[in-house]
DSSP file (Angstrom, degrees, kcal/mol; ACC not computed):
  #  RESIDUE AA STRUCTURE BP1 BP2  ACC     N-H-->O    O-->H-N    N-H-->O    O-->H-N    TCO  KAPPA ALPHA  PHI   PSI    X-CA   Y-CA   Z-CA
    1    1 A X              0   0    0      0, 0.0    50,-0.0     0, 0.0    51,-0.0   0.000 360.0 360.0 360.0 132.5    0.0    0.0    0.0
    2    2 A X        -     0   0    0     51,-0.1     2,-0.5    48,-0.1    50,-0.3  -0.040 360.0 -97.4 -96.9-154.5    1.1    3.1   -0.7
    3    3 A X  E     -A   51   0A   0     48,-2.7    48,-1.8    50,-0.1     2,-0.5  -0.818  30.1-146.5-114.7 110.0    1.4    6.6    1.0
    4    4 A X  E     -A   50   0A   0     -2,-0.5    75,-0.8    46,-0.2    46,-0.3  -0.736  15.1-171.8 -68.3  98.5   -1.2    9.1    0.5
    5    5 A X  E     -AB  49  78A   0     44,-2.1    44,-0.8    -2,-0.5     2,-0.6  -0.523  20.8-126.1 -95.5 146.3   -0.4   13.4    0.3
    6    6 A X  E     -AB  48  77A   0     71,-2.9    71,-1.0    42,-0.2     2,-0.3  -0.858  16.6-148.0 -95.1 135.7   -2.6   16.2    0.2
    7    7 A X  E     +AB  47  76A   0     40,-2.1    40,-2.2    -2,-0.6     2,-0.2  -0.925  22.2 170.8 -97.9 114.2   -2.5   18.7   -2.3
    8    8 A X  E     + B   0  75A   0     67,-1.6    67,-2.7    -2,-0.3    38,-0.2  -0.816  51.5  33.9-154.1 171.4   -3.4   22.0   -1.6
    9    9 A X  S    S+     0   0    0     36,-0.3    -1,-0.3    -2,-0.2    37,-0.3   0.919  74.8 170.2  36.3  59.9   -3.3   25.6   -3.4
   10   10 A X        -     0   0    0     35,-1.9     2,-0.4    -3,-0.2    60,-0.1  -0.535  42.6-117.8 -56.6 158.2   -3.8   23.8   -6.7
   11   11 A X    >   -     0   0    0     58,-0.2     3,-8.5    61,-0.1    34,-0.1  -0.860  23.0-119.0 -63.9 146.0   -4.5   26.2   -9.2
   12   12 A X  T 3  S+     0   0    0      1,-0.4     2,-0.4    -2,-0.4    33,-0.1   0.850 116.3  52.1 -74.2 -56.7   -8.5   25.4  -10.7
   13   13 A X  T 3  S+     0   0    0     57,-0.1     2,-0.5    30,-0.1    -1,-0.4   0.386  81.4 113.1 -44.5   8.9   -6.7   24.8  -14.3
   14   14 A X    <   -     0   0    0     -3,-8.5     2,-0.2    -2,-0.4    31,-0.1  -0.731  58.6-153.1 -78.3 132.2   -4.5   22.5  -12.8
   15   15 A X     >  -     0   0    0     -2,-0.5     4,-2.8     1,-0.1     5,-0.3  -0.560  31.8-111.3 -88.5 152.0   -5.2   18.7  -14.3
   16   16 A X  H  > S+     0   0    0     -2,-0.2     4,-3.8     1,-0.2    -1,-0.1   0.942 128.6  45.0 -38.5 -38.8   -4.8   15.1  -13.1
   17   17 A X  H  > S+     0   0    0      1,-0.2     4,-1.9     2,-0.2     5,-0.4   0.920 105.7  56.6 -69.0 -43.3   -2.2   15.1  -15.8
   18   18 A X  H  > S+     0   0    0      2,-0.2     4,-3.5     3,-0.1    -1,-0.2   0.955 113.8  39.6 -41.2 -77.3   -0.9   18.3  -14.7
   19   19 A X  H  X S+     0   0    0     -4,-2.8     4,-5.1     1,-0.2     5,-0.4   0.935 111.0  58.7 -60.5 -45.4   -0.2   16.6  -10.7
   20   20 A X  H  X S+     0   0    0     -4,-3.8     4,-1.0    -5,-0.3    -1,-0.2   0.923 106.7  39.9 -57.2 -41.4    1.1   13.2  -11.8
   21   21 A X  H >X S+     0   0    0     -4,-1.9     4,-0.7     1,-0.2     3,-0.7   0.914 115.8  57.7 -69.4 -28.9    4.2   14.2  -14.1
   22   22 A X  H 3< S+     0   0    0     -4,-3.5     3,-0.3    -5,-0.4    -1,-0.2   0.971 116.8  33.9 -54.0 -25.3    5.0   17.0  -11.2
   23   23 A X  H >< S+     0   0    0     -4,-5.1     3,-1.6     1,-0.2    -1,-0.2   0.621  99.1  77.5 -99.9   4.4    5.1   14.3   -8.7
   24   24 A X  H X< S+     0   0    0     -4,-1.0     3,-2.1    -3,-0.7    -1,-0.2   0.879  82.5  77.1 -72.7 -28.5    6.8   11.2  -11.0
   25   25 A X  T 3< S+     0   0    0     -4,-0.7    -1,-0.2     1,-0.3    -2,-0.1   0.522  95.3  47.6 -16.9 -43.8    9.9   13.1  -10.4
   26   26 A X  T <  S-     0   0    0     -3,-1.6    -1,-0.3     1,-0.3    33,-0.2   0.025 127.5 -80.0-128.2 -15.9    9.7   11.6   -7.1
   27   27 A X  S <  S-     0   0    0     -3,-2.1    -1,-0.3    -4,-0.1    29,-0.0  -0.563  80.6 -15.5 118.6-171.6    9.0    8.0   -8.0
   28   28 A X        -     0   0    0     -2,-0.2    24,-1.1    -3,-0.1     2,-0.6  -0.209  55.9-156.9 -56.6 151.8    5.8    5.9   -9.1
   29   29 A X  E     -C   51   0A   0     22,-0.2    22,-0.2     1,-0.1     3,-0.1  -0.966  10.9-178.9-135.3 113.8    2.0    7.8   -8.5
   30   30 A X  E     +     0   0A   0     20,-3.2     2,-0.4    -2,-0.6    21,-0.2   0.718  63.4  13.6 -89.4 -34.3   -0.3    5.5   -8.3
   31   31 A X  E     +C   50   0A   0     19,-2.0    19,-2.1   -11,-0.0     2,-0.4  -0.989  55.1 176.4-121.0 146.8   -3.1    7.7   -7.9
   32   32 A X        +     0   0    0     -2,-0.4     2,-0.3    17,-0.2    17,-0.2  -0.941  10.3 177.4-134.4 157.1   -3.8   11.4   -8.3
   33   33 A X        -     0   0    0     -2,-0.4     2,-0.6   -18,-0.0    15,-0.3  -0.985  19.2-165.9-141.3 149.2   -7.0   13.0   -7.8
   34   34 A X        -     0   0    0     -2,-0.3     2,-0.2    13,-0.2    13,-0.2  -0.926  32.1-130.6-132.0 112.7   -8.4   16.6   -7.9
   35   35 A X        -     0   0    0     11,-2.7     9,-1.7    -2,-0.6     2,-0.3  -0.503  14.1-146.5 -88.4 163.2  -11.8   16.8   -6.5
   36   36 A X  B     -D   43   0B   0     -2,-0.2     2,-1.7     7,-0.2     7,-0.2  -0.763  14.3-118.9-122.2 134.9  -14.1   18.4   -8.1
   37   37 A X    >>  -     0   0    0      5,-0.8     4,-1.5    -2,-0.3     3,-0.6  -0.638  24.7-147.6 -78.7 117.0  -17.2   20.6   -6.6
   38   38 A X  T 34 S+     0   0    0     -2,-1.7    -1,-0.2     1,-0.2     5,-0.0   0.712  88.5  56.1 -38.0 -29.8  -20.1   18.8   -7.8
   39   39 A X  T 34 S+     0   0    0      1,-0.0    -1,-0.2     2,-0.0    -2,-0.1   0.740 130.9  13.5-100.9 -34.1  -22.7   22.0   -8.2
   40   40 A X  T <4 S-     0   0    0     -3,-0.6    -2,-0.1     2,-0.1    -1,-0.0   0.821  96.4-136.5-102.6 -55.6  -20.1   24.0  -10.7
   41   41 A X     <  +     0   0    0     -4,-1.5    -3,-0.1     1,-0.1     3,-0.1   0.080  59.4 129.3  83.2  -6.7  -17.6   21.0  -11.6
   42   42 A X  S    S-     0   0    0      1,-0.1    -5,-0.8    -6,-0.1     2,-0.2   0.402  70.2 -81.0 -20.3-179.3  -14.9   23.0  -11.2
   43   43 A X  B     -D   36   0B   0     -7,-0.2    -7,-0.2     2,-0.0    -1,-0.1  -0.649  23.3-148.0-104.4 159.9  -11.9   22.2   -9.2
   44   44 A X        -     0   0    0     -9,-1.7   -34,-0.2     2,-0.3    -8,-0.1  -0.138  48.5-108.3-125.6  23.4  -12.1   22.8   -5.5
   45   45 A X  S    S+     0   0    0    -10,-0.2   -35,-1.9     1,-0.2     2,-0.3   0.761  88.9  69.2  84.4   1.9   -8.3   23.6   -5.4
   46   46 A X        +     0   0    0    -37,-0.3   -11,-2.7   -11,-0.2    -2,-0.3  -0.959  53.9 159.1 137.9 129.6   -7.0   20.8   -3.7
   47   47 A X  E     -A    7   0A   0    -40,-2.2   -40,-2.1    -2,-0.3     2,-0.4  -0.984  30.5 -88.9-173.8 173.7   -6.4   16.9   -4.4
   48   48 A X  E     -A    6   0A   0     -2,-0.3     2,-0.4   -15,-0.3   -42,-0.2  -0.901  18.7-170.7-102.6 106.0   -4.8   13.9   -3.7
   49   49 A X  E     -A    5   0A   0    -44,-0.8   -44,-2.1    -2,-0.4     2,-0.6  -0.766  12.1-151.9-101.5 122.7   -1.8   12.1   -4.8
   50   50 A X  E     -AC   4  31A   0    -19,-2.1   -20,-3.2    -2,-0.4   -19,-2.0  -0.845  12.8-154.8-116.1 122.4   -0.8    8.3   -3.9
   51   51 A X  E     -AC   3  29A   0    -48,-1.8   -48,-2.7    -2,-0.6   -22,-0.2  -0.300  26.4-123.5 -64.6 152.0    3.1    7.1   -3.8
   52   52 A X  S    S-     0   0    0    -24,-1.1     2,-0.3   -50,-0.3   -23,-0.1   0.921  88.9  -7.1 -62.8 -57.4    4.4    3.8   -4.2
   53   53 A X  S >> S-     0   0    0    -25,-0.2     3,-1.4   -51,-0.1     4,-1.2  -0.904  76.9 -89.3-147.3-169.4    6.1    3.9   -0.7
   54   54 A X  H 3> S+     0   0    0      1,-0.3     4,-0.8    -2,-0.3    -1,-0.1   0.356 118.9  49.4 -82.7 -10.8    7.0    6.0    2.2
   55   55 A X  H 3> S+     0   0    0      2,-0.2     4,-0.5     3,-0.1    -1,-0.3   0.426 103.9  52.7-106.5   8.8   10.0    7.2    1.2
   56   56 A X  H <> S+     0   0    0     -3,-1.4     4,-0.7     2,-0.2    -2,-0.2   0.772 114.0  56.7 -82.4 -28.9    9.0    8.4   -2.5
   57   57 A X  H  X S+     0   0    0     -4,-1.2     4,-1.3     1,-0.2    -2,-0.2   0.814 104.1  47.8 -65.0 -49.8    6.3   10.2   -0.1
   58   58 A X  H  X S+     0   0    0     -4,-0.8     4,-0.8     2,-0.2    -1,-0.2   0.500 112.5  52.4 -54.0 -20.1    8.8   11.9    2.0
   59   59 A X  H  < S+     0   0    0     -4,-0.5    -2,-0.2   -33,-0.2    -1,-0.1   0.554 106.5  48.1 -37.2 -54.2   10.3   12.8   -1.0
   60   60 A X  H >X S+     0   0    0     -4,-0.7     4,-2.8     2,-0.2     3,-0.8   0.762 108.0  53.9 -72.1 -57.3    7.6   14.3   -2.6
   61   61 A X  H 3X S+     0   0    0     -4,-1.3     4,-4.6     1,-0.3    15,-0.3   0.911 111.8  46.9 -71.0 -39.3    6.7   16.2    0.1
   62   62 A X  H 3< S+     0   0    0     -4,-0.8    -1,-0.3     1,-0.2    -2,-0.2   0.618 118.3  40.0 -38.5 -30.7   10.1   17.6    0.3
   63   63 A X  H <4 S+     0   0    0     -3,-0.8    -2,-0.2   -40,-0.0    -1,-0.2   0.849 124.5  33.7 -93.7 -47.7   10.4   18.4   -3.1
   64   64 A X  H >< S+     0   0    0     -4,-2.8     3,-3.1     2,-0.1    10,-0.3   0.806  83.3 112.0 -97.4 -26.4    7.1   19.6   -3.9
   65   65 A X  T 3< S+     0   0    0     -4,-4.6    10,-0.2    -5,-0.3     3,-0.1  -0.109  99.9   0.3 -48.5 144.5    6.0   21.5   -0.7
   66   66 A X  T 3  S+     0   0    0      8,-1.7    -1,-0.2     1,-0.2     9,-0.1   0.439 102.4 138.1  73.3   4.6    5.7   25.2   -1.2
   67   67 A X    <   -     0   0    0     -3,-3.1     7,-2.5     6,-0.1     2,-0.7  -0.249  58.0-110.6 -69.3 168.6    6.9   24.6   -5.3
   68   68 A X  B     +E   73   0C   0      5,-0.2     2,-0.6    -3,-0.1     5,-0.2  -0.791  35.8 179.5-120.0 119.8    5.1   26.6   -7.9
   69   69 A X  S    S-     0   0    0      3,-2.7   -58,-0.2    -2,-0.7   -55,-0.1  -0.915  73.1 -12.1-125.9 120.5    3.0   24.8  -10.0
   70   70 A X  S    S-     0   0    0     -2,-0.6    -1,-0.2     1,-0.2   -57,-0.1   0.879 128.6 -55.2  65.4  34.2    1.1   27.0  -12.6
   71   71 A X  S    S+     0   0    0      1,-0.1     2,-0.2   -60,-0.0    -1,-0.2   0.687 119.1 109.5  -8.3  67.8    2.0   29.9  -11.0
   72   72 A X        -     0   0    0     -5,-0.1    -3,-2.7   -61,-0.0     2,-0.3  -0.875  66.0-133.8-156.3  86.2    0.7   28.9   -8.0
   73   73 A X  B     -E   68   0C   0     -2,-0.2    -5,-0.2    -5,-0.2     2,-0.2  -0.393  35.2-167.9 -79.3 150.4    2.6   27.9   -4.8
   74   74 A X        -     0   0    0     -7,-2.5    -8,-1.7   -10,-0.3     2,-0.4  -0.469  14.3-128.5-110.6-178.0    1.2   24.9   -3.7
   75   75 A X  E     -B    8   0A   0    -67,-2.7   -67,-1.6   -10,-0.2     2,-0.2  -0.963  15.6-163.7-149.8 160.4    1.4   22.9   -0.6
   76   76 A X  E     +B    7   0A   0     -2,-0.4     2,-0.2   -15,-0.3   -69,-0.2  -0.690  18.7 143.9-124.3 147.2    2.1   19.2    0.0
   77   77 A X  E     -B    6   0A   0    -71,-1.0   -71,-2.9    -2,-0.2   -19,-0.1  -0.715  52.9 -77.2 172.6 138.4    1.6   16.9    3.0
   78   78 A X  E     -B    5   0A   0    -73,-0.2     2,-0.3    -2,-0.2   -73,-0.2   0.183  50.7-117.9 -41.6 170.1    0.9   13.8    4.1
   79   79 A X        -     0   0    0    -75,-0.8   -75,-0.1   -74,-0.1    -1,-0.1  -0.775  26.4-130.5 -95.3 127.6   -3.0   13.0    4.0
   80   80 A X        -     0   0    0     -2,-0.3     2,-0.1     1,-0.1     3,-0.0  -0.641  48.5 -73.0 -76.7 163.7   -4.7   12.3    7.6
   81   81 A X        -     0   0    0      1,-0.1     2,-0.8    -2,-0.0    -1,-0.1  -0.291  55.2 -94.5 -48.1 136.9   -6.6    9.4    7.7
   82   82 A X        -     0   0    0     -2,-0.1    -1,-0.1    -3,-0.1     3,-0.1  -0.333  42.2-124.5 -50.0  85.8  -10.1    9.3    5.9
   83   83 A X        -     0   0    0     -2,-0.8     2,-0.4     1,-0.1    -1,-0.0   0.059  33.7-117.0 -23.2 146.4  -13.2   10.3    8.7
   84   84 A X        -     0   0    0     -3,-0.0    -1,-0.1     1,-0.0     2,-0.1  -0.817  26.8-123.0-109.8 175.7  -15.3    7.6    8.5
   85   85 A X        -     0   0    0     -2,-0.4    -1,-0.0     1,-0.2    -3,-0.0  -0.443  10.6-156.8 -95.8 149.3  -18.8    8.5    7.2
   86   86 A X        -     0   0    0      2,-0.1    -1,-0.2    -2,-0.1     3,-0.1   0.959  30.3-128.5-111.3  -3.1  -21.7    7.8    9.2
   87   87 A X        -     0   0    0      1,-0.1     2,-0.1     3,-0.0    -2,-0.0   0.897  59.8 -27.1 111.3  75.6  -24.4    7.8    6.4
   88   88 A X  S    S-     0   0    0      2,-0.0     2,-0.2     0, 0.0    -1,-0.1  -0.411  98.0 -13.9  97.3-147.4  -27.5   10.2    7.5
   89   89 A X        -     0   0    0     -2,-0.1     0, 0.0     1,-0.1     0, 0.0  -0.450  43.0-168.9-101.2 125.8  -29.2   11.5   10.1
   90   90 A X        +     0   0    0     -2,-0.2     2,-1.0     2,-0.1    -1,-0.1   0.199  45.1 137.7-124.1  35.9  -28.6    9.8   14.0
   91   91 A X        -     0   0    0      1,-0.1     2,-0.6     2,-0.0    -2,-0.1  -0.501  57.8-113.6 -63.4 108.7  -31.2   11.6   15.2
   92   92 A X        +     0   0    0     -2,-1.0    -1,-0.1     1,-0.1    -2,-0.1  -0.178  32.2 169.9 -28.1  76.8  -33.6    9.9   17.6
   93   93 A X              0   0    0     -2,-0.6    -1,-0.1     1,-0.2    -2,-0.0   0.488 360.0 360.0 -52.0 -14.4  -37.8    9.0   16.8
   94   94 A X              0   0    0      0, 0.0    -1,-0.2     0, 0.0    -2,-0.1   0.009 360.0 360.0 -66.8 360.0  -38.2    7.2   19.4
């Protein structure tokens, strides 16, 4: 499994395509993502890129934190774990 980073200052042209070659530099990307606001479909600024291992990650974060991508510095960092969801309403009827 590899090691996840958060992506942050993206600039809203930035592309998947865009994140992976900045971070291959750095070793294999197995994933990138740029989420996307559902209501416009824009970019929300911000995604996620996943390394092959923990030191390609440390690497990457070194490399990439505070670098200017699109004229745009961005910033890099591991990912906390994902909240988990808890799927509606836990209000009481009762």
């Amino acid at each position: 499994m590899g090691t996840r980073l958060f992506v942050g200052n993206l600039p809203y042209s930035a592309t998947e395509d865009d994140l992976k070659v900045a971070f291959e530099r750095f070793g294999a990307v197995k994933e990138c993502h740029i989420i996307i606001d559902r209501e416009s479909g824009r970019s929300k600024g911000y995604g996620f890129i996943e390394m092959s291992s923990q030191d390609e990650a440390t690497n990457a974060v070194a490399g990439m934190n505070a670098a200017e991508l699109s004229g745009r510095n961005i910033a890099v960092s591991e990912a906390r774990p994902r909240a988990e969801k808890t799927g509606g309403s836990q209000r009481n009827w009762g």
